[in-house]
RODO-2510 file (C-alpha; in nm, 4 decimals, decimal comma):
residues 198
     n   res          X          Y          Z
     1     x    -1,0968    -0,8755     0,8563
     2     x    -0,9112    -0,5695     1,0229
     3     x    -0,8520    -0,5811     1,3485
     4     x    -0,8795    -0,2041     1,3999
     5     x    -0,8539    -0,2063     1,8093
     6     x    -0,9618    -0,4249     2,0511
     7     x    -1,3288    -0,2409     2,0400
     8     x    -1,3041    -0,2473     1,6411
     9     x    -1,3134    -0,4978     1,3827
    10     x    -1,3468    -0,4136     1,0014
    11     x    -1,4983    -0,6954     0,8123
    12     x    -1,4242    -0,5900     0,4269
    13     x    -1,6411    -0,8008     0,1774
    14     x    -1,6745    -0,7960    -0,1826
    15     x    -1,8763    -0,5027    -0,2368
    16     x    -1,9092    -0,4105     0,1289
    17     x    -1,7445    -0,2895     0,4682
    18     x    -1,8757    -0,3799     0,7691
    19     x    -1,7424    -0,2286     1,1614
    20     x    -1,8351    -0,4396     1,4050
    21     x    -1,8502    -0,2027     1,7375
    22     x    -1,7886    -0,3706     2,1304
    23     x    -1,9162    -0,7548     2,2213
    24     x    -2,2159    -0,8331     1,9789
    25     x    -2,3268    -1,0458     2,3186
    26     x    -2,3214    -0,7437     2,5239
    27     x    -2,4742    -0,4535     2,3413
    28     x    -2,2041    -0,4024     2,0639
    29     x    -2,3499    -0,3736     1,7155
    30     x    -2,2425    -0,4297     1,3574
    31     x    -2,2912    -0,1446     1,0985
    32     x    -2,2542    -0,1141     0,7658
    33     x    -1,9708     0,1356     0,6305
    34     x    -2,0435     0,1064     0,2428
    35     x    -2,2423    -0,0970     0,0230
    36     x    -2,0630     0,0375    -0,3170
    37     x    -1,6417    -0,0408    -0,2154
    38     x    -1,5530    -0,3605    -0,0666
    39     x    -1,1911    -0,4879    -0,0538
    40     x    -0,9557    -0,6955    -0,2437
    41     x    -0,9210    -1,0448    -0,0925
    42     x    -0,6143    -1,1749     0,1089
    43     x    -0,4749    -0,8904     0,3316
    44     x    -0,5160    -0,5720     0,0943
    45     x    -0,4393    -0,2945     0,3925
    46     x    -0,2130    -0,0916     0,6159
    47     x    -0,2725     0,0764     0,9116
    48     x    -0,1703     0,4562     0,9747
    49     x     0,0127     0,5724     1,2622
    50     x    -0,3191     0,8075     1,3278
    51     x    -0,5460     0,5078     1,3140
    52     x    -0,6477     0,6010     0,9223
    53     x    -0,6689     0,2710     0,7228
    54     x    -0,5625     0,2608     0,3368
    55     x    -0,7034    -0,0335     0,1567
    56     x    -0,6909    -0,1866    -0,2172
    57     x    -1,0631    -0,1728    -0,3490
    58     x    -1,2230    -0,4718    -0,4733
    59     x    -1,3029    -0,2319    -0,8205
    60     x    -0,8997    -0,1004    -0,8155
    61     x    -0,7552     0,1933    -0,6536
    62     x    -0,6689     0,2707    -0,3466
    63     x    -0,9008     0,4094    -0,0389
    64     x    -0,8545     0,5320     0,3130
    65     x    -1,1228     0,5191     0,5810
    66     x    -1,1224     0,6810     0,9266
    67     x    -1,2830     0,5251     1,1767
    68     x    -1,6188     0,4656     1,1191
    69     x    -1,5954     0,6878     0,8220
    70     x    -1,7389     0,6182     0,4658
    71     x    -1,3743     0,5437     0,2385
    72     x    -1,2563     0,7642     0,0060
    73     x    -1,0328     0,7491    -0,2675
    74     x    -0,6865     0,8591    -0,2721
    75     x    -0,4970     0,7224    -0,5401
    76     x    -0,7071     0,9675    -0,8429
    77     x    -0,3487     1,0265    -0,9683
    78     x    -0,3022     0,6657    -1,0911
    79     x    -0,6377     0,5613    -1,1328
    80     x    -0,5992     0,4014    -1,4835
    81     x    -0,3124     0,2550    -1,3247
    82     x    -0,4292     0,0210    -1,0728
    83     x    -0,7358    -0,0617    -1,2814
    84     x    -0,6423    -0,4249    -1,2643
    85     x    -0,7582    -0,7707    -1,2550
    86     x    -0,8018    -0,8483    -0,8454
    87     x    -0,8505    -1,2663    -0,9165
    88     x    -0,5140    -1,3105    -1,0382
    89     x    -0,2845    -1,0556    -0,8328
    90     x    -0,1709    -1,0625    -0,4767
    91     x    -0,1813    -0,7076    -0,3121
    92     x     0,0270    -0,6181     0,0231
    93     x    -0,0163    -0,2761     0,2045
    94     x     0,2982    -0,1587     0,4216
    95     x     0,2796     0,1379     0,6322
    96     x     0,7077     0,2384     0,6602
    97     x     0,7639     0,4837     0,9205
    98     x     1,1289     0,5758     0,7710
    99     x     1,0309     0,6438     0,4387
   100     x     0,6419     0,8306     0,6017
   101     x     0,4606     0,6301     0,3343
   102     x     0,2769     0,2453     0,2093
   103     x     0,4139     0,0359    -0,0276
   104     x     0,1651    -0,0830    -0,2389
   105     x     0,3111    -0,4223    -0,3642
   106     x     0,0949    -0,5954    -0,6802
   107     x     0,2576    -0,9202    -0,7610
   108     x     0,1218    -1,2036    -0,9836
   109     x    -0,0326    -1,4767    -0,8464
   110     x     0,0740    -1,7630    -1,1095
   111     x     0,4138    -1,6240    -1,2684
   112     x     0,6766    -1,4238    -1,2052
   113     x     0,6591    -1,1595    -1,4088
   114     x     0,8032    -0,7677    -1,4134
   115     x     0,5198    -0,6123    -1,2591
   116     x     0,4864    -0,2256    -1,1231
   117     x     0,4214    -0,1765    -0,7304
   118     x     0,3309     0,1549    -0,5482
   119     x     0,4977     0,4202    -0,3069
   120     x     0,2417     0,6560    -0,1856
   121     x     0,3770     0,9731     0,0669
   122     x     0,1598     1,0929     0,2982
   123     x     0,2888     1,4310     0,3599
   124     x     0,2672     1,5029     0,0075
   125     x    -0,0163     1,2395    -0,1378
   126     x     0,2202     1,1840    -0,4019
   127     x     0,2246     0,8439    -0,5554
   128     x     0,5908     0,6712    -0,7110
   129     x     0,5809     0,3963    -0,9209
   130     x     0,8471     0,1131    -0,7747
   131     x     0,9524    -0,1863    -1,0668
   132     x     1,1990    -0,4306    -0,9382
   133     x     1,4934    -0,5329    -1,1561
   134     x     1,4761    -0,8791    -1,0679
   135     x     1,0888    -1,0141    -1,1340
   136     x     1,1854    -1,2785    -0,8184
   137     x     1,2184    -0,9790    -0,5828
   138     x     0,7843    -0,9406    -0,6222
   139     x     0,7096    -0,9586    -0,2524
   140     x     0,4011    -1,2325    -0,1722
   141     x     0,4370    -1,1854     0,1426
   142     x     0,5135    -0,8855     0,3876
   143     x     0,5313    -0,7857     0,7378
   144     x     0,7099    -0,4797     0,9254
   145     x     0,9660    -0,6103     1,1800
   146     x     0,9272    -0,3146     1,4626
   147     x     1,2231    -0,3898     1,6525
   148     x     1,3911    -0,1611     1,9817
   149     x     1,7129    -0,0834     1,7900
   150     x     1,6687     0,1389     1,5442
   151     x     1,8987    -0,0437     1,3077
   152     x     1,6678    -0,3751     1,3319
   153     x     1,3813    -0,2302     1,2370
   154     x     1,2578    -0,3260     0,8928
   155     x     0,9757    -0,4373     0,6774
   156     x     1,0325    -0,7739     0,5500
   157     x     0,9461    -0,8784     0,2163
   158     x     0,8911    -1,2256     0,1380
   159     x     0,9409    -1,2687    -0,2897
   160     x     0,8932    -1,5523    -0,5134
   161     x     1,2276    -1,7400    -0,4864
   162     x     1,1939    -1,8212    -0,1322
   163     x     1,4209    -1,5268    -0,0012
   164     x     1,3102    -1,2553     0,2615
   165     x     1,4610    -0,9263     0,1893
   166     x     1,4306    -0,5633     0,3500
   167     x     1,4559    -0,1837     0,2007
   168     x     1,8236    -0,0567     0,2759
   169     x     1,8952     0,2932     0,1991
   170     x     2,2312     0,2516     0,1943
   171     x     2,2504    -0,0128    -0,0581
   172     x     2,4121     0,0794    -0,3981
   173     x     2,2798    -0,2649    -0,6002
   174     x     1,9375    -0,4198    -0,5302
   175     x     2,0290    -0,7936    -0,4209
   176     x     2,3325    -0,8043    -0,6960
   177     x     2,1333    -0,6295    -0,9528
   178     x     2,1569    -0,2660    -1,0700
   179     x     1,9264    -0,0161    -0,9725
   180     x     1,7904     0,1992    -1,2241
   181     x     1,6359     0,5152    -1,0721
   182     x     1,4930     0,8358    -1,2041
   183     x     1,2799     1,1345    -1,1361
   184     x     1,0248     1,3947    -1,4067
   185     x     1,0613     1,7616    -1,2705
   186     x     0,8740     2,0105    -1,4387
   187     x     0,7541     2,1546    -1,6659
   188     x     0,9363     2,4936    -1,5153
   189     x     0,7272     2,8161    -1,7022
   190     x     0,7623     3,1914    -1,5661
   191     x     0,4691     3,4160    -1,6237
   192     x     0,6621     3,5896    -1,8857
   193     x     0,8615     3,2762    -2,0108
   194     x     1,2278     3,3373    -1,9380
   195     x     1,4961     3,1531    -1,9141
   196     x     1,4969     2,8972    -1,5965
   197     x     1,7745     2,7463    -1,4207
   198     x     1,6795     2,4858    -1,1211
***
């Protein structure tokens, strides 16, 4: 269930998605979004700041749905990707407001094991494939800490050894272990095919 706003609530089912609309004792109503995408259980879902939700499908990928709006996908880019087994991994949805993106966290529910999680952008719609160093660090739990100092604020990521553990920017080493980072530009091709320097 999504508890969209207090005159919302989003009740995502296996192969459906439901809205219920006001009191359902005093003339509010319950309509049916879809009957093709439902959700994946447990909490599979993040908010936007402009009300948009994003959700993990029950068939893979990854959907957003305005209000009262039938979903569609957005994650076409990785499609093959996230075409995984929904009965044996635990998905998270994080909206971060510093980074203007979700986190997308996939982490196995019976071992820990290296596993590939999600950044999508929304300015861009681009998606960036995260892999922790440590297979511990696979968040099973996560909320967003939205506190008044700008410094506090955080989402929190609990993992599978028992440790909670926030995005830091600044860091230079990912909880004592080296971060391995890099990026695929190109390919860079003039009309005439000359030389390039970026």
């Amino acid at each position: 269930m999504i508890p969209y706003s207090d005159d919302v609530l989003i009740f995502g089912g296996d192969h459906t998605i439901y809205q219920m609309s006001g009191d359902p004792m005093n003339g509010g109503q319950i309509d049916r979004v879809s009957d093709s995408v439902g959700m994946a259980w447990g909490r599979p879902y993040c908010k936007l700041p402009d009300g948009t939700i994003l959700f993990f499908a029950n068939r893979g990928g990854v959907f957003q749905m305005a209000h009262s709006q039938k979903p569609v996908r957005v994650s076409q880019q990785i499609t093959e990707e996230l075409n995984i087994n929904v009965a044996t991994n635990l998905m998270r949805m994080e909206w971060d407001d510093h980074a203007q993106g979700v986190h997308l966290f996939i982490t196995p529910l019976t071992s820990t094991v290296a596993t590939t999680h999600w950044f999508w952008e929304m300015r861009t719609g681009g998606w960036f494939e995260v892999v922790f160093a440590n297979k511990n660090h696979s968040p099973k739990v996560t909320c967003v800490y939205d506190a008044d100092d700008p410094d506090d604020r955080a989402m929190l990521m609990g993992s599978w050894d028992g440790y909670i553990r926030f995005p830091d920017d600044t860091a230079s080493r990912d909880d004592g272990t080296n971060i391995a980072s890099s990026v695929f530009l190109g390919p860079f091709v003039s009309k005439d095919l000359d030389d390039i320097m970026v």
